[in-house]
N, C-alpha and C positions, 0 to 999 in steps of 0.2 A: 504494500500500500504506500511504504514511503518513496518508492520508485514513480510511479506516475506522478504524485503530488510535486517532488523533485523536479520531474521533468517539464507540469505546467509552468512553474516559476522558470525556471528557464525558457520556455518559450514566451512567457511573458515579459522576461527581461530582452530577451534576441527584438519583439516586437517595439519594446518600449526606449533601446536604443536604435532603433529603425526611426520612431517615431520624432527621436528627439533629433537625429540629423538631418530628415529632412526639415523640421522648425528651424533648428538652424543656419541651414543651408536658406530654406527660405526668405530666415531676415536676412544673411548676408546681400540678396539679390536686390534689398528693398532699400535704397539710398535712405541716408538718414534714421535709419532706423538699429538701434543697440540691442546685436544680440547679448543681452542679458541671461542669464539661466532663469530669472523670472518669468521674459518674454518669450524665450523658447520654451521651457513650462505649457505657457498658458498657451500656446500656439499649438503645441503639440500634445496638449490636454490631459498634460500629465504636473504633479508634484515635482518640486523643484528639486526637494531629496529626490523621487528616482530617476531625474535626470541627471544629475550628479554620480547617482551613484551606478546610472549605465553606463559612464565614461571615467569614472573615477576623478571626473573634477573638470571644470570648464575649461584649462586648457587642451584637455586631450579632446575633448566636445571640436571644440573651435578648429583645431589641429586636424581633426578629420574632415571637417566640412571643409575647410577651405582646401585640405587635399583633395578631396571629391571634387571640388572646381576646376584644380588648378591641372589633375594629373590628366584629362583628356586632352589640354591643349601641349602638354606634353609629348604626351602617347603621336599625336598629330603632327610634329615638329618631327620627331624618329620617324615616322613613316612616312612623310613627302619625303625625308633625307632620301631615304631606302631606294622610293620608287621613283622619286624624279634627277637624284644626285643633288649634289649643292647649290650648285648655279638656279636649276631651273624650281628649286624649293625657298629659297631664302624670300622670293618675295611674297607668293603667296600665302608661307608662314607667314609672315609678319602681318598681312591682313587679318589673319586669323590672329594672332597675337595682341593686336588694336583694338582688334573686336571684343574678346573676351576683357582687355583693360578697360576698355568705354563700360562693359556692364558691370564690372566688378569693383573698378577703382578707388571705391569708397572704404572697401572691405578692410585697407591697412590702418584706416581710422583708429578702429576696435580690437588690433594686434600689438598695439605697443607692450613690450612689457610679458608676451602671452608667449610659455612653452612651446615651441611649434619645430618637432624635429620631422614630422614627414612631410609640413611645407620646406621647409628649409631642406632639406632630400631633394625636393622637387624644384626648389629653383635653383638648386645646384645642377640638376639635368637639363632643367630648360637652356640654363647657362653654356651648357656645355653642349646643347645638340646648336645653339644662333651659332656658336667661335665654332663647332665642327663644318658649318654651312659657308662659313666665312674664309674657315682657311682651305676649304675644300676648292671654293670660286676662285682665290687665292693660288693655289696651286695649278688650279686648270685654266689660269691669265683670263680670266672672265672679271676681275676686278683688281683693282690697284695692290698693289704689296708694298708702297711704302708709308702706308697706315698700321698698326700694330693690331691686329685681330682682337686682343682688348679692350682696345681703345674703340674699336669698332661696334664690340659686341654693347659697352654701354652707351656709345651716340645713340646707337640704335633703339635700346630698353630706355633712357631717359627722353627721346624721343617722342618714343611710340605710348610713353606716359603720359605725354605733356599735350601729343595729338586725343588722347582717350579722354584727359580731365578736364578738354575743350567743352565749355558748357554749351550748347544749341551749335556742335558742330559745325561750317558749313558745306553743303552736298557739296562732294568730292575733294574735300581735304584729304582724307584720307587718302585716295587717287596721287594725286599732289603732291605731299608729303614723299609718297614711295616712288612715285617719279624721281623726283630732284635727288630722293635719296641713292638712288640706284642711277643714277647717272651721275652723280659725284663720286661714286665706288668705281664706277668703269676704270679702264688704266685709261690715263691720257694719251 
């Protein structure tokens, strides 16, 4: 008897940390809005103790929802590398890259300060798939080599910041932007 009972609470905890990431996840997407463990709570219609205690504490909460954000535009950046090589990947990542900063960009507000070692994993990979893109184009004289791949890598990230926390964008900025960017890369 004490095996099933065992196992509902477990299924009820798998539910109820399902529950509270997606709350989570959902205020991150909502500008202006704190995810709090209260607000994700009440969102996800659960007690603030067991959303605490299905992550073992709001950093690892926060830690995973913004991994759940951030690791597809990763996953995405490795697979154009793959199937398009460097040159013909780097720009279209980066649209994608823009895009996901324009809806997210708020979300560093409410990280200061916050435990986050599988974000930090993951923008260490993002990191390292833009400089593999870079020095790949680099290698294959499809852009300049006497800029330093680093230096590149965050023109490009504080960049593509600065085009995402553009309030009421204007139609085809973004366009724009990766134009002039990628034709300043070219080799002269």
């Amino acid at each position: 008897m004490s095996t099933p009972e065992g196992g509902a609470r477990r299924a009820d905890a798998v539910r109820n940390r399902q529950l509270a990431l997606e709350a989570a996840t959902g205020l991150l997407a909502e500008p202006g809005t704190a995810p709090t463990v209260e607000a994700i709570a009440k969102r996800a219609g659960l007690g603030a103790g067991t959303v605490v205690r299905a992550f073992g504490g709001k950093d690892a909460l926060l830690d995973a929802a913004v991994s759940g954000l951030l690791e597809p535009v990763v996953r995405c950046g490795t697979e154009l590398l793959a199937q398009l090589g460097p040159v013909r990947a780097l720009r279209p990542f980066l649209e994608e890259l823009i895009a996901f900063q324009s809806a997210h960009h708020g979300v560093n507000a409410y990280l200061e300060g916050v435990d986050l070692p599988a974000v930090t994993a993951l923008r260490t990979e993002l990191v390292a798939v833009v400089h593999e893109m870079i020095t790949g184009a680099q290698a294959e004289g499809a852009i300049r080599t006497d800029l330093d791949p680093a230096v590149v890598t965050t023109l490009i990230g504080r960049t593509a910041y600065a085009i995402a926390r553009t309030p009421a964008p204007a139609e085809g900025l973004t366009d724009a932007y990766l134009t002039v960017l990628t034709d300043g890369l070219r080799r002269p």
